[in-house]
C-alpha positions as CSV (number, residue, x, y, z in Angstrom):
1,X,-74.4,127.3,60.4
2,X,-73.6,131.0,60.0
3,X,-71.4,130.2,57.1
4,X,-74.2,128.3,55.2
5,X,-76.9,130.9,55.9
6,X,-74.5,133.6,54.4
7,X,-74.0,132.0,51.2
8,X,-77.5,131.0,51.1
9,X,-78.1,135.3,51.6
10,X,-76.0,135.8,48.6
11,X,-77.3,133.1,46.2
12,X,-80.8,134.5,47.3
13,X,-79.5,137.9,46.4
14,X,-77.6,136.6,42.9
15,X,-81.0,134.9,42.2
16,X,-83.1,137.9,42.6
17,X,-81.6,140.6,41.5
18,X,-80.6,139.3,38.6
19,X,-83.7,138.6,38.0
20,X,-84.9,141.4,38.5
21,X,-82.1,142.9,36.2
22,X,-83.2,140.6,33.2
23,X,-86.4,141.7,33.7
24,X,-85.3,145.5,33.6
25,X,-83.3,144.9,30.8
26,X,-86.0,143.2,28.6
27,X,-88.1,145.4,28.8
28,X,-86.8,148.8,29.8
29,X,-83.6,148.3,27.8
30,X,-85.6,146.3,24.6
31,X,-83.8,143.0,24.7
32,X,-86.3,140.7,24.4
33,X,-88.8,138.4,25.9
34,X,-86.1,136.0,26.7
35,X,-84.2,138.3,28.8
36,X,-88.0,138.9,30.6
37,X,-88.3,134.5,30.8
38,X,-84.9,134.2,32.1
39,X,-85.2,136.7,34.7
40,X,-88.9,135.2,35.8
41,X,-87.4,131.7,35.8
42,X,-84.0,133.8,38.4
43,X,-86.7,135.0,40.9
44,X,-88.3,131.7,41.0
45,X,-85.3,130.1,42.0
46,X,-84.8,132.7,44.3
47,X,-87.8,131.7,46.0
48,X,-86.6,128.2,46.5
49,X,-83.1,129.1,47.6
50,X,-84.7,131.3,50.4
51,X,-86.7,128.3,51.9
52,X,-82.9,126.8,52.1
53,X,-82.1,128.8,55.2
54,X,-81.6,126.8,58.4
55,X,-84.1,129.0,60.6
56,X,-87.5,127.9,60.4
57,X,-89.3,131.7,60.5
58,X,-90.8,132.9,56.9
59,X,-91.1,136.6,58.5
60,X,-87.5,136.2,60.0
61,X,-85.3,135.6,56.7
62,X,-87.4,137.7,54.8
63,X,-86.4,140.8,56.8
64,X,-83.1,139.7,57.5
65,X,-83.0,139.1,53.4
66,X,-84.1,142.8,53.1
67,X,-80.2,144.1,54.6
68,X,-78.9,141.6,52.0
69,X,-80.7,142.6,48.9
70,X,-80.1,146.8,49.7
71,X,-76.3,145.9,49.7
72,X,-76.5,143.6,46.7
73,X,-78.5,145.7,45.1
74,X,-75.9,148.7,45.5
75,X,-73.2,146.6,44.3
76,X,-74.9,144.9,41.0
77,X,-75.5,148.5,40.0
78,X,-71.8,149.1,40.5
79,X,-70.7,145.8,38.8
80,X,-73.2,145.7,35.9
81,X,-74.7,150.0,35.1
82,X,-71.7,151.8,36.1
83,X,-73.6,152.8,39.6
84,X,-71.7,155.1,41.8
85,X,-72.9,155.2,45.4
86,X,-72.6,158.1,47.5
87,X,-71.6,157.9,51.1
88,X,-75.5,158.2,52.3
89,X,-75.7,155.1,49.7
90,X,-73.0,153.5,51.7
91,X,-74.3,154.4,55.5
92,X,-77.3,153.2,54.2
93,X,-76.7,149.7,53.3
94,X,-74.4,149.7,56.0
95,X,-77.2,150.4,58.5
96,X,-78.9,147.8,56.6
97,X,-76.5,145.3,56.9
98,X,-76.4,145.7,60.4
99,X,-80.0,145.0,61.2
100,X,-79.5,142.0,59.0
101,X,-77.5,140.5,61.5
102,X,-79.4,141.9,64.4
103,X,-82.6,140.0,63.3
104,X,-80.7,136.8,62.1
105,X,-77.7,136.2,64.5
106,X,-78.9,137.5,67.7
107,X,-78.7,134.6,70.6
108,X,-81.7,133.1,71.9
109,X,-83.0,132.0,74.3
């Protein structure tokens, strides 16, 4: 279940950051209104893979999400606009990343 909720995370994170990159790119960067449609059409699927979590609690996997999407976030910069994070970058997201699991993972009662 852990497993599936992880790569859920990261789809969720593929979905919308690049969809919010698309959306940067068509417009800040002047590529077009397609680049702007594809990323609207990324953040929409976002949306739907996020209700694919196994956890029932909107408020939940949206703030776990939040630890996910400050690490992707760091590391599509690095992969796709030359981003280089410094180590307050990295303790950051790290710290982020923690919480994640904190709010998702903890046992229950």
């Amino acid at each position: 279940m852990i497993v599936r909720s992880l790569l859920l995370f990261a789809l969720a994170a593929v979905a919308e950051i690049g969809g919010a990159w698309l959306v940067w790119q068509g417009l800040r960067e002047h590529r077009g209104w397609l680049w702007v449609g594809a990323g609207f059409i990324a953040l929409g699927l976002y949306g739907v893979v996020a209700t694919l979590q196994p956890d029932a609690h909107f408020g939940r996997i949206l703030a776990a999400y939040g630890g996910v999407f400050v690490v992707g976030s760091i590391a599509w910069g690095m992969a796709m606009d030359g981003f280089r994070p410094d180590r307050w970058d990295i303790a950051g997201a790290a710290l982020c990343l923690a919480g994640m699991g904190v709010i998702m993972y903890a046992p229950r009662g």
